[in-house]
C-alpha positions as CSV (number, residue, x, y, z in Angstrom):
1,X,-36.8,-1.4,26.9
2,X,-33.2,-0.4,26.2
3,X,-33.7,2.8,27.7
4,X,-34.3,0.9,31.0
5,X,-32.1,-1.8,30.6
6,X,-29.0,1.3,30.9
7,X,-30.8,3.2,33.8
8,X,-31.0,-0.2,35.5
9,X,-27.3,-0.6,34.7
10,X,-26.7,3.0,35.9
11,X,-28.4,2.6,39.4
12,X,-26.7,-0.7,40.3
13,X,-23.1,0.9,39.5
14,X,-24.3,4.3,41.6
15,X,-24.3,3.0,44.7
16,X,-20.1,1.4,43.6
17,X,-16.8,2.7,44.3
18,X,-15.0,3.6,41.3
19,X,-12.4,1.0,42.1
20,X,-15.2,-1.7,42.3
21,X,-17.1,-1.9,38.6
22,X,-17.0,-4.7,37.3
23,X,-15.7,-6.1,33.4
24,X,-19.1,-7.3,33.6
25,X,-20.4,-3.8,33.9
26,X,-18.3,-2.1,31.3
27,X,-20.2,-5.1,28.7
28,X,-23.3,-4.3,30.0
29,X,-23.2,-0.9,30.0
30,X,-21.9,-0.6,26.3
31,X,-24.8,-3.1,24.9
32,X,-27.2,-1.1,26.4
33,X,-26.2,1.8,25.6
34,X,-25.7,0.1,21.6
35,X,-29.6,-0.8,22.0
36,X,-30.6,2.8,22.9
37,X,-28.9,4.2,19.6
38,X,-30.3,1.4,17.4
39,X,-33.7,2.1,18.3
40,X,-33.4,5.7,18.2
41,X,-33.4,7.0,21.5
42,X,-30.5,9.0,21.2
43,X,-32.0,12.2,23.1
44,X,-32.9,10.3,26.3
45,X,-29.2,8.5,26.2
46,X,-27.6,12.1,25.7
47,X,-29.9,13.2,28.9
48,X,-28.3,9.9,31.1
49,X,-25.0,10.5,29.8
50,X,-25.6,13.9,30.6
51,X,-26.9,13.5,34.3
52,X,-24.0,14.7,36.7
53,X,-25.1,12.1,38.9
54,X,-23.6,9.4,36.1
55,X,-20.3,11.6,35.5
56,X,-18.0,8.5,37.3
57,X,-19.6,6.3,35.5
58,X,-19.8,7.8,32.6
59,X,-15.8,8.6,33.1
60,X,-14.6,4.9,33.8
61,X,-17.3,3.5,31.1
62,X,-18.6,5.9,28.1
63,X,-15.6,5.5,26.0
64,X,-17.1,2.2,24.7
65,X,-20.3,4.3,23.4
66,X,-17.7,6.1,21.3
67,X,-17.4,3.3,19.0
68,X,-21.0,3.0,18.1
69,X,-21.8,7.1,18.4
70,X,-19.2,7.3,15.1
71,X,-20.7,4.7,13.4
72,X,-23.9,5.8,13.8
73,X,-22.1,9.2,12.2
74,X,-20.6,7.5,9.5
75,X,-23.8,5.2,8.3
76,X,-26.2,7.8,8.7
77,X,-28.0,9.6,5.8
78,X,-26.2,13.5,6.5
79,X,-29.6,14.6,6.3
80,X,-30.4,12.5,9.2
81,X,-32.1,15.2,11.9
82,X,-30.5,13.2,14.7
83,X,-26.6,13.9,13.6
84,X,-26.4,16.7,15.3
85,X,-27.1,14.7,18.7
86,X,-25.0,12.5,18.0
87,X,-22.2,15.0,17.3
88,X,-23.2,16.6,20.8
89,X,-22.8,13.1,22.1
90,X,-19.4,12.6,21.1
91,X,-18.4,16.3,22.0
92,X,-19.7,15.4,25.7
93,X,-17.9,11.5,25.4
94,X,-15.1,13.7,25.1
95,X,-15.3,16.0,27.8
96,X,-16.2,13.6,30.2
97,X,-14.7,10.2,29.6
98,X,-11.1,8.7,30.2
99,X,-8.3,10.7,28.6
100,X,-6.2,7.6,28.6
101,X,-9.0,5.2,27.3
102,X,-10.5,7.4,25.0
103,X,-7.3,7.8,23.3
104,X,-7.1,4.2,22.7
105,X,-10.7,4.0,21.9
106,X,-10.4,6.6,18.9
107,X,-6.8,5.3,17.6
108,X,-8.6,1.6,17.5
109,X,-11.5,3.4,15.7
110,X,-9.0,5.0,13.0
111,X,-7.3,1.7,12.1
112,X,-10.4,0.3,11.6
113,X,-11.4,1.2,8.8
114,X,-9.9,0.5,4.5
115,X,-9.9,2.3,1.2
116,X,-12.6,4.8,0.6
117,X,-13.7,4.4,4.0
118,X,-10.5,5.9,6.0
119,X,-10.2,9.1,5.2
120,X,-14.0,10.2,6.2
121,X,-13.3,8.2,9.5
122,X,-10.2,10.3,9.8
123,X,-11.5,13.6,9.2
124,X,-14.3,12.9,11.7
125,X,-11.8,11.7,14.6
126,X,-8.9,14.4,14.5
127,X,-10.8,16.8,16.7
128,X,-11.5,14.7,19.0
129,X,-8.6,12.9,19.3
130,X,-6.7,16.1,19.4
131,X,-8.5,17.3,22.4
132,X,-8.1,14.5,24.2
133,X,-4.5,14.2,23.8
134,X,-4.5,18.0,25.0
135,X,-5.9,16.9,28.3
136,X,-3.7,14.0,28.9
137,X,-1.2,15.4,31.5
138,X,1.4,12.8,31.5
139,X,3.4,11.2,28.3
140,X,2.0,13.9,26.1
141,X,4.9,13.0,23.3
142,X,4.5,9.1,23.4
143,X,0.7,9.3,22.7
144,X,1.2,12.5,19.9
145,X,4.2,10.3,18.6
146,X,1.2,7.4,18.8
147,X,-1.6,9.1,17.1
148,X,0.7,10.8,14.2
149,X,2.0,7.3,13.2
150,X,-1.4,5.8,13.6
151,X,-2.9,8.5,10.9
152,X,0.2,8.3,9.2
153,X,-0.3,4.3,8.5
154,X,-3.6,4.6,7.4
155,X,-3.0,7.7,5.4
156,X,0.1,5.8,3.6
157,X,-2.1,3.3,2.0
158,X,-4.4,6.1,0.2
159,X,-3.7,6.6,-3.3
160,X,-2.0,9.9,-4.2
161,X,-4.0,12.0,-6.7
162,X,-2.1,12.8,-9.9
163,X,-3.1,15.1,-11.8
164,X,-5.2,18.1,-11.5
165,X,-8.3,16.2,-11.8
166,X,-8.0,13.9,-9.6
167,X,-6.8,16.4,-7.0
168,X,-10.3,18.3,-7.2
169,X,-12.2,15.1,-7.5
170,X,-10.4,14.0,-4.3
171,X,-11.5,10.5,-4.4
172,X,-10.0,8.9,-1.7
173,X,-9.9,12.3,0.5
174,X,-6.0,12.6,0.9
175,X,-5.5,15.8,0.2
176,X,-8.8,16.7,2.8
177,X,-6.7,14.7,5.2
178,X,-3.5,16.1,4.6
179,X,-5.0,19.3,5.4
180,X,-6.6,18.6,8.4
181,X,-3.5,16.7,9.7
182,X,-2.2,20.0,9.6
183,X,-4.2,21.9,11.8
184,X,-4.0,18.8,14.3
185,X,-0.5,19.1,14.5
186,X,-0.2,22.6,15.1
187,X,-0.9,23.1,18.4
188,X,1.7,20.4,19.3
189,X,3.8,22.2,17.1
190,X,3.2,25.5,19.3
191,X,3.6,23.8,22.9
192,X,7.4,22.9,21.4
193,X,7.8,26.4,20.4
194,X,6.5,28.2,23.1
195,X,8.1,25.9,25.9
196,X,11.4,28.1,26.6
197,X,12.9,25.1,29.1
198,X,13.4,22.2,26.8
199,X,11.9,20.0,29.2
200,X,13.0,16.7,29.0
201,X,9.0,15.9,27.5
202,X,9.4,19.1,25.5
203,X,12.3,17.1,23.5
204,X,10.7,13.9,23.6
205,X,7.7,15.6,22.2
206,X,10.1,17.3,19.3
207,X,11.6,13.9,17.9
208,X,7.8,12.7,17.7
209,X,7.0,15.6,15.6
210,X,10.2,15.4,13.4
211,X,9.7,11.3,12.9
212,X,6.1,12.8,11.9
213,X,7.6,15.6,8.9
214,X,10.3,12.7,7.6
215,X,7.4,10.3,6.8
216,X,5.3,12.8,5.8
217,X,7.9,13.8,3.4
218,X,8.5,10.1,2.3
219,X,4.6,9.5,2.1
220,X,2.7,11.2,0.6
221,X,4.7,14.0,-0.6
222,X,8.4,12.0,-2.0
223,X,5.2,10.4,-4.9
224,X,2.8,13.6,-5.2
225,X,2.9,15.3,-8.5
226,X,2.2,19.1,-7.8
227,X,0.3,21.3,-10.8
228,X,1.8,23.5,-13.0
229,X,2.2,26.2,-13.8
230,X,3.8,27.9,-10.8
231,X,0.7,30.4,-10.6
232,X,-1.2,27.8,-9.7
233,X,0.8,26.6,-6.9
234,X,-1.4,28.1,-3.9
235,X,-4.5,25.9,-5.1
236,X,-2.3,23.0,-5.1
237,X,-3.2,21.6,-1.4
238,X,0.1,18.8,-1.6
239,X,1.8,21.3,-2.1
240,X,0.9,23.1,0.5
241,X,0.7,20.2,3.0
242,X,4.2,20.3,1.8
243,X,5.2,24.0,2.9
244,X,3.1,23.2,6.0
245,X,5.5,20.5,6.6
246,X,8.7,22.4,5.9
247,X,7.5,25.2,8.2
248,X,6.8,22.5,10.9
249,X,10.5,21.5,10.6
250,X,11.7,25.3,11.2
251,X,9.2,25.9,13.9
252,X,10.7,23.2,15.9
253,X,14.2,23.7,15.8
254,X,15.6,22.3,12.4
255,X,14.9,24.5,9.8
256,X,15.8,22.3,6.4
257,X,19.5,23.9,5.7
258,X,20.7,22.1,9.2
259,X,18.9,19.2,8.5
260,X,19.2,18.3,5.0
261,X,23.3,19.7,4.7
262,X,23.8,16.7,7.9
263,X,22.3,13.9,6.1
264,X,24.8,11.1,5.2
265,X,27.9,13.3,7.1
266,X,30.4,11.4,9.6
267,X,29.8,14.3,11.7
268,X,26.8,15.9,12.5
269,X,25.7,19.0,13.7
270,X,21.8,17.9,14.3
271,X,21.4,15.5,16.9
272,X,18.6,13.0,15.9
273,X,20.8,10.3,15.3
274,X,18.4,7.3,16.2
275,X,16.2,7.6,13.6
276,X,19.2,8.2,10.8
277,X,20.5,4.9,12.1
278,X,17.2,2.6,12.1
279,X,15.4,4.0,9.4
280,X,18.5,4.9,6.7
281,X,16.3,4.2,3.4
282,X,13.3,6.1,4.9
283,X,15.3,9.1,5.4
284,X,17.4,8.5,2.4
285,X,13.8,9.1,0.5
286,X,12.3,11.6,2.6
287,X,15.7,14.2,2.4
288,X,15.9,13.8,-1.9
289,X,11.8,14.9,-1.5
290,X,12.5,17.4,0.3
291,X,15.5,18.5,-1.4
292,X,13.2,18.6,-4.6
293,X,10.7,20.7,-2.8
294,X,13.3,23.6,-2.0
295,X,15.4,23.6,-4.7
296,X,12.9,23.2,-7.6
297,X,9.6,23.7,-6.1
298,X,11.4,26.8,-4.0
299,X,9.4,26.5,-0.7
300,X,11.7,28.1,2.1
301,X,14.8,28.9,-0.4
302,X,14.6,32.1,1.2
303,X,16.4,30.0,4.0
304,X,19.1,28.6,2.0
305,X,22.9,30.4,2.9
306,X,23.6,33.0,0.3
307,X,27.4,31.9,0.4
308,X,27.2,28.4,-1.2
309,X,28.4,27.9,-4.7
310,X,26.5,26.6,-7.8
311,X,28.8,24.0,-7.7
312,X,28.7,22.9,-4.0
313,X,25.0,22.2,-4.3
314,X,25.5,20.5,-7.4
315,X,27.3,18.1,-5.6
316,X,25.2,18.4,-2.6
317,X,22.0,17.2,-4.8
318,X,23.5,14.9,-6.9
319,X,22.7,12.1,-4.0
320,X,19.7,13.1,-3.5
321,X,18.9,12.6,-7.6
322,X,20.7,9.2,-7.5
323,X,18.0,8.3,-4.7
324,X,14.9,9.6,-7.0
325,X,16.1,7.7,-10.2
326,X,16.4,4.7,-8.5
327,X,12.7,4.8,-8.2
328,X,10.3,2.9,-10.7
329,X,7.2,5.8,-10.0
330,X,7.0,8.4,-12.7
331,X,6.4,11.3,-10.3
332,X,9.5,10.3,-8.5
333,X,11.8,9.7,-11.8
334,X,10.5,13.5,-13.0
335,X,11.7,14.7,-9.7
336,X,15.2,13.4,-10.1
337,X,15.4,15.1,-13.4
338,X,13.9,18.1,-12.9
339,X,16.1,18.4,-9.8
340,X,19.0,17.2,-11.8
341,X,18.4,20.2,-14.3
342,X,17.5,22.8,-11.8
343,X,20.7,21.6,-10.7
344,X,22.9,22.1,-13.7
345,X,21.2,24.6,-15.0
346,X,22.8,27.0,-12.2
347,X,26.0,25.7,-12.4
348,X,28.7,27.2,-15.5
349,X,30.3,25.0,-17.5
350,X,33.7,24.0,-17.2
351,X,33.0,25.4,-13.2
352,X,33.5,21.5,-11.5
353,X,36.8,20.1,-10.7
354,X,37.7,17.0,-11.2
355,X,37.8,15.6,-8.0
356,X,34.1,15.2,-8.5
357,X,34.5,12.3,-11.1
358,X,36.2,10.5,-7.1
359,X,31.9,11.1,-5.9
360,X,30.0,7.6,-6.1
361,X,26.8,9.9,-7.4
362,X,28.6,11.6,-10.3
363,X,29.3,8.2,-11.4
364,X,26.0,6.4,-10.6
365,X,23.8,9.5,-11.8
366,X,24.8,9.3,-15.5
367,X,24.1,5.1,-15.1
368,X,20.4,6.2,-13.8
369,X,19.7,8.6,-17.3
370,X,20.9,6.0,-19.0
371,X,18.1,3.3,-17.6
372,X,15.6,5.9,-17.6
373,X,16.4,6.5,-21.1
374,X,16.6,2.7,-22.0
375,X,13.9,1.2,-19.7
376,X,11.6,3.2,-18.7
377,X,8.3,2.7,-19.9
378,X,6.4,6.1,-19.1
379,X,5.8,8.1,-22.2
380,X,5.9,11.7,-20.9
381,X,9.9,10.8,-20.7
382,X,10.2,9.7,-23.7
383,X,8.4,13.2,-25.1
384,X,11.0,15.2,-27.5
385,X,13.7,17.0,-26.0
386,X,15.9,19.5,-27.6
387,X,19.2,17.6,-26.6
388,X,18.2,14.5,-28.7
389,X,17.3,16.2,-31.8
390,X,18.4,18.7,-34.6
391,X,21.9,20.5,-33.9
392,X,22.1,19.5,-29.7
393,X,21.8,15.9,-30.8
394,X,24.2,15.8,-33.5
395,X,27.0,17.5,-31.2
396,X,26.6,14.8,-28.6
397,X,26.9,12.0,-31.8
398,X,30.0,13.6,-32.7
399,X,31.7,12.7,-29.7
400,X,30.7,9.1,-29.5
401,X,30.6,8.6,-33.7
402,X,34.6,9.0,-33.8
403,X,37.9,7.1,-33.7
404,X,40.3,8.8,-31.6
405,X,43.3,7.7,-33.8
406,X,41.4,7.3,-37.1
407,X,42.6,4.2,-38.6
408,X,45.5,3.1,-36.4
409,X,42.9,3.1,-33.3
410,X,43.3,0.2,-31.4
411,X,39.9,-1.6,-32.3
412,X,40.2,-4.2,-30.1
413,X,40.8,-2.1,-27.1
414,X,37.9,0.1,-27.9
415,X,35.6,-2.8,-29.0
416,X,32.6,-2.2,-26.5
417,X,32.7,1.7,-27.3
418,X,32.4,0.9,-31.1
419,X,29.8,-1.6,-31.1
420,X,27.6,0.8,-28.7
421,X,28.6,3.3,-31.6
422,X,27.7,1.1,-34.4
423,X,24.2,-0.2,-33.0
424,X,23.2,3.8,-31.9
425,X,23.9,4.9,-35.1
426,X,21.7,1.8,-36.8
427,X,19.1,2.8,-34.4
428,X,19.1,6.5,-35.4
429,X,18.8,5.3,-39.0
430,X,16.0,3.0,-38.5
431,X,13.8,5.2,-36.7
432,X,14.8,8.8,-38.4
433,X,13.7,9.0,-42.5
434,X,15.7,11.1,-44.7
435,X,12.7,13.5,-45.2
436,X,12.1,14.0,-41.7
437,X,15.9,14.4,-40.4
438,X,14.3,14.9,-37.0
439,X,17.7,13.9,-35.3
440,X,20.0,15.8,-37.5
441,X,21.5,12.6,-38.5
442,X,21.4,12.6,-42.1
443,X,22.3,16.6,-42.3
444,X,25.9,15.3,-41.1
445,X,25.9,12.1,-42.5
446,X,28.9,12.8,-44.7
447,X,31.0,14.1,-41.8
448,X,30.2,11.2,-40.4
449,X,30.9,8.7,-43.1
450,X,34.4,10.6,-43.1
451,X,35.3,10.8,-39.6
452,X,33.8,7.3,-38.6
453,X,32.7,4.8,-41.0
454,X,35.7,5.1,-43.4
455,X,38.1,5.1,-40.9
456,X,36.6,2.3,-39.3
457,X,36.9,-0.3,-42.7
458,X,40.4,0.5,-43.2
459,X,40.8,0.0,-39.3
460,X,39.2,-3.6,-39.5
461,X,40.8,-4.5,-42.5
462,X,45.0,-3.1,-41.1
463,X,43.8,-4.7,-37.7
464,X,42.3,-8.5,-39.6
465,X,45.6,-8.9,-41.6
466,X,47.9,-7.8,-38.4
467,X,45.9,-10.6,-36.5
468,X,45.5,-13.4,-39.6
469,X,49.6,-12.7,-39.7
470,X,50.0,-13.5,-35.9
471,X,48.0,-16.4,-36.4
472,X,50.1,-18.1,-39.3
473,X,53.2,-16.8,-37.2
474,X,51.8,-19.3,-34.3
475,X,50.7,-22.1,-35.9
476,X,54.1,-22.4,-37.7
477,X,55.9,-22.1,-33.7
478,X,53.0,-24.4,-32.6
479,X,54.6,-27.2,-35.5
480,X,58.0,-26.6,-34.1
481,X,56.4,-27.1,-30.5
482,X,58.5,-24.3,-29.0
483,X,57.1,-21.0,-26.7
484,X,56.2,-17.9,-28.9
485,X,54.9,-14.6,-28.2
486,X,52.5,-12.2,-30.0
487,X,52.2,-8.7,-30.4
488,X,48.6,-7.8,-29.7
489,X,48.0,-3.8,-30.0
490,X,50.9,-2.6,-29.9
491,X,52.0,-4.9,-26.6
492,X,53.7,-8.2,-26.6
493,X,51.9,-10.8,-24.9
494,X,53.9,-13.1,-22.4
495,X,55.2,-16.3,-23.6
496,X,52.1,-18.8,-23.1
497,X,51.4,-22.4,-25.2
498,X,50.8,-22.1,-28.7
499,X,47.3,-23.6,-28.3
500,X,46.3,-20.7,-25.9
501,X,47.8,-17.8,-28.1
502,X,45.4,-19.2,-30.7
503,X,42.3,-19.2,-29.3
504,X,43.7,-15.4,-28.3
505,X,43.8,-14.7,-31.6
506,X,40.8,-16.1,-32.6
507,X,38.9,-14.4,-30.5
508,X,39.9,-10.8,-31.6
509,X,39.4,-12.1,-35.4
510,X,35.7,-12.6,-34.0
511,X,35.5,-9.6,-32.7
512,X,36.8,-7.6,-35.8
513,X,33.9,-10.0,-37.9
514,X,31.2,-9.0,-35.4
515,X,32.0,-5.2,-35.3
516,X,32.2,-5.6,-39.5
517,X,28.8,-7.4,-39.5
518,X,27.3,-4.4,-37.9
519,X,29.1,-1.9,-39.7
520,X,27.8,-3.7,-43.1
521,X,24.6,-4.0,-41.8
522,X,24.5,-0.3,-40.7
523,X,25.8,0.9,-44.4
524,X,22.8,-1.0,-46.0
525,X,20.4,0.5,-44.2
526,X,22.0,3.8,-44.6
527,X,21.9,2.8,-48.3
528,X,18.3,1.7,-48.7
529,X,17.2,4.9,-46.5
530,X,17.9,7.2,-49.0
531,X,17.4,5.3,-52.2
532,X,13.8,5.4,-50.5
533,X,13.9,9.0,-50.2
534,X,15.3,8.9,-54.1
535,X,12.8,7.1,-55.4
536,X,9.7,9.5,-53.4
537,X,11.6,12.7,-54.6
538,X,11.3,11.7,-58.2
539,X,7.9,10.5,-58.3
């Protein structure tokens, strides 16, 4: 009955201009057509669409049979002996229908879809939509630029595989897509190549493709965590979606030295300045992934200039690490340091100038270890590392365990900086024992006794008296009702009411009591620490 019902359809719109089908038609056709696939005539409606008698009609009208012909792909069991028809049909849908609609039809068709269910749509759809877009003759770059952010969308909600597990498991098909996004790219990438002109749809067609590697680079590589060790690297199909990507940027005119070495200058020497401008942040993220791919996963270094110092790229990075710590994702935090080390690790010490200290990131980077080292949550950063134990660790405590005036320092100047002192220390004693010495701590606790905690009393008590003596000093002038001054640290304070050179005064005596509170406190742990270790020696 369906099988009629179309060829009924068919010979009505025969005897029709192109120019006069009907809306009507197109809904009538398309039901029909539906019918003949869910009762299973799918040979007879490959022999109508087929017919070159129908080939206008089929033009103006098949792309609506596209619809159901992928569905039909999608729900049926693969062991279904009429796939391969319908695979032929949507081959010859191609061939025949609409360039302009079909496109339409099959971008519709890939937003369709959510979770598990995208990427099989996708991987079924990219080589048909890439020959259609081939045979479009006019605004090539719009619909490329169309299609790459439509798969892009969809392909930005997929979860990125972690570890090496999941990336053979391939759950949600990413990394199938990401490869398969590649080879439907190429041939666009190609035509850009290959066109010697620089057409004005030749450019157009270029800033499509480069809007396509920056969110690429963003999503999903900026978050994808690529397997280790290096051997492994060619099995690692991110990472080379990644190279794929990089290579894409060079084929087409902007190999990642002129691009990346741009980003964030007055002046540039790359001319895509419209996406820079509306989509700041984007880039921001999509130049620190792909300075982390070059510079520590060493895809196209071969391209980096010879000439440029340790130093220079030191400085160069050091936004583009600022960017990745600023990130909550692990991947994304282990990417700012491991590009921060890479980083260092190439530069000599005492080599950078200090001009650098005037560089917002030399300032913020340091702030960003110091919340990832604080706040963050993820355990495989809070793993050991030589630098915070044994001999690495207690050279750093040395630096920030000392007075730099011994007694005489001026406490209440350097208040903050002793009390971050005082409460590290009590950490380190809390959570190192005796026995284990892990941190190096007790090995140098003398030295430090010495050089800090000694000091530090006869500091508190010199700087208490000096201050309880300024106090009496006031309240006698405050009885006489005249203007006084104080000497606070060395510096005479202007002349100011009695009342308010009090509550001055006050306040530092508070602050010598709080730093003395920790102090004490830090002594009797220190104290009942290694009577504990005593008393389990003996027994």
């Amino acid at each position: 009955m369906a099988v009629e019902e179309l060829q009924s359809i068919i010979k009505r719109c025969q005897i029709l201009e192109e120019q006069d089908f009907k809306e009507e038609d197109f809904g009538l056709f398309q039901l029909a057509g539906q019918r003949c696939l869910d009762e299973g005539h799918i040979d007879q409606l490959f022999e109508i669409i087929q017919n070159e008698k129908n080939k206008v009609i089929v033009k103006n009208m098949g792309w609506n049979l596209v619809g159901p012909v992928v569905r039909c792909l999608l729900w049926n069991d693969k062991e279904d002996d009429k796939r391969k028809y319908y695979f032929l049909m949507l081959d010859l849908l191609v061939e025949l229908c609409n360039p302009k609609e079909l496109l339409l039809g099959l971008l519709e068709l890939i937003e369709e879809p959510s979770g598990k269910q995208i990427s099989p749509v996708i991987l079924l759809l990219l080589r048909p939509l890439q020959t259609v877009i081939q045979k479009l003759r006019h605004n090539r770059a719009y619909s490329v630029g169309l299609a790459l952010s439509t798969l892009w969308s969809q392909l930005s909600v997929l979860p990125v595989p972690y570890t090496q597990g999941q990336m053979q498991t391939d759950e949600y098909g990413l990394c199938q897509c990401c490869e398969a996004l590649v080879e439907f790219t190429k041939p666009f990438v190609e035509e850009v190549t290959g066109d010697e002109e620089n057409s004005v749809e030749n450019e157009k067609l270029k800033d499509e493709l480069l809007k396509f590697c920056f969110k690429s680079l963003k999503c999903p590589l900026l978050t994808a965590q690529f397997l280790e060790p290096p051997e492994q690297a060619d099995t690692d199909p991110l990472r080379r979606f990644a190279a794929e990507i990089i290579g894409f940027l060079s084929a087409i005119g902007y190999p990642f030295p002129k691009v990346i070495f741009n980003h964030g200058r007055k002046k540039k020497t790359w001319d895509y300045l419209e996406f820079e401008e509306e989509e700041d942040k984007q880039l921001s993220d999509s130049m620190a992934s792909l300075a982390y791919l070059v510079f520590v996963q060493g895809i196209s270094i071969d391209q980096l200039p010879m000439v440029l110092s340790p130093s220079y790229l030191l400085q160069f990075n050091m936004g583009h690490i600022e960017v990745l710590l600023q990130r909550t994702e692990e991947s994304v935090l282990s990417k700012g340091l491991d590009l921060l080390e890479n980083s260092l690790l190439r530069t000599e010490d005492s080599s950078l100038l200090h001009q650098c200290l005037e560089i917002k990131s030399f300032l913020s980077v340091p702030q960003g270890l110091v919340k990832v080292m604080t706040l963050c949550p993820i355990e495989t950063l809070g793993t050991p590392n030589k630098w915070f134990t044994g001999p690495q660790l207690v050279s750093l405590l040395h630096l920030v365990l000392f007075l730099p005036e011994g007694a005489e320092t001026d406490l209440l100047q350097n208040s903050d900086r002793i009390m971050a002192s005082l409460n590290l220390l009590r950490y380190l004693v809390i959570k190192d024992n005796e026995n284990d010495n892990q941190t190096g701590l007790w090995t140098e606790l003398e030295k430090i006794e010495n050089n800090f905690l000694k000091p530090l009393h006869t500091g508190l008590n010199m700087s208490k008296a000096h201050y309880e003596a300024e106090i009496k000093n006031s309240q006698e002038v405050q009885k006489s009702k005249d203007l006084c001054s104080v000497t606070v640290g060395g510096e005479e304070i202007p002349n100011m009411p009695p009342e308010m050179q009090l509550k001055v005064l006050h306040s530092a005596l508070f602050t010598f009591d709080l730093i003395e509170s920790v102090l004490a406190r830090v002594e009797e742990l220190i104290e009942i620490k290694t009577k504990s270790t005593s008393d389990e020696n003996m027994r």
